[in-house]
N, C-alpha and C positions, 0 to 999 in steps of 0.2 A: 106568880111572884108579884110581891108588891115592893114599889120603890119607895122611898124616906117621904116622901112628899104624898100619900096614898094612891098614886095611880098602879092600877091595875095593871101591870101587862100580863098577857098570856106567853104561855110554855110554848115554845115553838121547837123540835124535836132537832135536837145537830145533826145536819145532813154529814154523812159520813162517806167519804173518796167509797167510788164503786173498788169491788175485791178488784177488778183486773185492773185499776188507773187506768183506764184508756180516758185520752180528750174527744173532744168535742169534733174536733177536726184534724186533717194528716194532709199537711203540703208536705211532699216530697220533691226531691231532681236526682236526675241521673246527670252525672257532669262526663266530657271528652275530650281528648287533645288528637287531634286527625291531621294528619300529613296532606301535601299540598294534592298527592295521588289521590288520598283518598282513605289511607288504612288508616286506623287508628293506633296512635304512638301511646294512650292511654285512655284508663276509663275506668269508673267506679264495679265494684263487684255488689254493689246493692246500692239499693234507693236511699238519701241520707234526708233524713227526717230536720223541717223548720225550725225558724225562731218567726212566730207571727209578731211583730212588731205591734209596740200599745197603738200606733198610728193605723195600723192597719186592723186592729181591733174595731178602733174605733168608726173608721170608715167601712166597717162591711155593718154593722151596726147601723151607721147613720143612711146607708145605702137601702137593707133591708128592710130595716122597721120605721125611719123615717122619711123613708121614700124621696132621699137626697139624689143628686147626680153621681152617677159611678164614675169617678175621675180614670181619664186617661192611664193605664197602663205600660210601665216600661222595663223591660229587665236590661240590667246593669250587672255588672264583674268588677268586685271588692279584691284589694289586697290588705286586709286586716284582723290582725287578731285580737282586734279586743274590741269586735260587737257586739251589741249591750240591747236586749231586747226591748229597753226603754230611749234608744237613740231611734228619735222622731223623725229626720231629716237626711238628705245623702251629705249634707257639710258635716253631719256629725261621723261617718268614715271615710274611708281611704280609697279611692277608686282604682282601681287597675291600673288606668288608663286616661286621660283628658278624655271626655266623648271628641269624637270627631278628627282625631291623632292617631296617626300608626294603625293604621286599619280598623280601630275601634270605635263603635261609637254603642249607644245604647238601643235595643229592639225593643219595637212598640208591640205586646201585646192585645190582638185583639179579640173580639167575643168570638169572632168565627175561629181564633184558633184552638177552642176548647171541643173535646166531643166528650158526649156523653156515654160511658164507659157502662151504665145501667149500676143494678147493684153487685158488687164485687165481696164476696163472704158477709152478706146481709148489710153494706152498707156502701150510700150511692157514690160512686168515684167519676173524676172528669180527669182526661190527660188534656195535653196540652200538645200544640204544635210542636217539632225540634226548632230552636234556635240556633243560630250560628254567628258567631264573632269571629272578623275576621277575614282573609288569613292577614294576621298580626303584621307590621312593618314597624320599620324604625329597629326598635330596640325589644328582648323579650321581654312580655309580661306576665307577673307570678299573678295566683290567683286564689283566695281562699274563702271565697264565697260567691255564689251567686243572688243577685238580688231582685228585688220589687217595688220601682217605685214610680212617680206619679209627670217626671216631667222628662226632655229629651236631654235635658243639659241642666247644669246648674243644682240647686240643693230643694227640689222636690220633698214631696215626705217619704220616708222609706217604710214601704207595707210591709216588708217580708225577707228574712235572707236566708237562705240553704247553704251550710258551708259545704265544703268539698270535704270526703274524705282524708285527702292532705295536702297541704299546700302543694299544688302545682304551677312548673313552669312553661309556657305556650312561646315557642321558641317561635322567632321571624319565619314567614309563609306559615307555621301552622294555621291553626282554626282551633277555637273553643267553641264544645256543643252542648246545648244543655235541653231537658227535656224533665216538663212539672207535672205533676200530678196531683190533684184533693181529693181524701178521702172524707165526707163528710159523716161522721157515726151519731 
């Protein structure tokens, strides 16, 4: 092809979506609402697949190929329905909960809590520690996402949110459990 001004470009072939759409990568969570004993008063019946946030694009990127620092890790508990995989920051949602109020505050993930799960149907998977919020005080709190983001309080960048199946409510003494997993293809 030539453009109006005579520069040459070359044909470069349209990459075309693989037949199966599969991406690149698969964060999943299993979400739970568990009673003060100990049984589970709910829980997902499958693993509910990501929204990777442009922030968290960008920081595994800047992490991986430019050999940046890998910021601190926190998971958090949204009550919102209108997360937007392009909201950058935890100000641009709803949180559950104030960190640090009614038995909740936000869990710092750390690298030791990831294992190496090898390869899982030809591609390498990491689970994650279980999580636990809670048990809840004050007042209930609904929940319809869990998330990933970068500080203990306050409007860090938000990497990553898993919603829940369906909006759940984690009644006073319960506990919300959550547990991650990456599929990397």
């Amino acid at each position: 092809m030539t453009r109006p001004d005579g520069i040459r470009i070359p044909h470069l072939p349209q990459r075309r979506p693989s037949a199966s759409g599969r991406r690149t990568h698969l964060f999943m969570a299993m979400h739970a609402v568990v009673e003060p004993d100990g049984s589970v008063a709910w829980q997902e019946d499958d693993w509910g697949v990501n929204a990777l946030h442009d922030a968290g694009e960008q920081s595994m990127l800047n992490v991986y190929l430019r050999e940046q620092a890998n910021p601190t890790k926190f998971l958090a508990l949204l009550n919102d329905a209108t997360v937007a995989e392009t909201d950058g920051t935890m100000s641009a949602v709803t949180e559950a909960k104030t960190p640090g109020s009614d038995g909740y505050s936000r869990q710092q993930i750390l690298s030791t809590d990831w294992t190496d799960n090898g390869l899982v149907g030809g591609d390498y998977r990491f689970s994650a520690a279980e999580e636990t919020f809670g048990p809840i005080s004050g007042t209930a709190m609904t929940v319809t996402h869990s998330a990933i983001c970068t500080t203990s309080t306050g409007a860090g960048l938000l990497l990553a949110t898993l919603a829940t199946s369906a909006t759940t409510t984690v009644a006073v003494n319960q506990s919300f459990k959550v547990i991650f997993r990456w599929t990397q293809q």
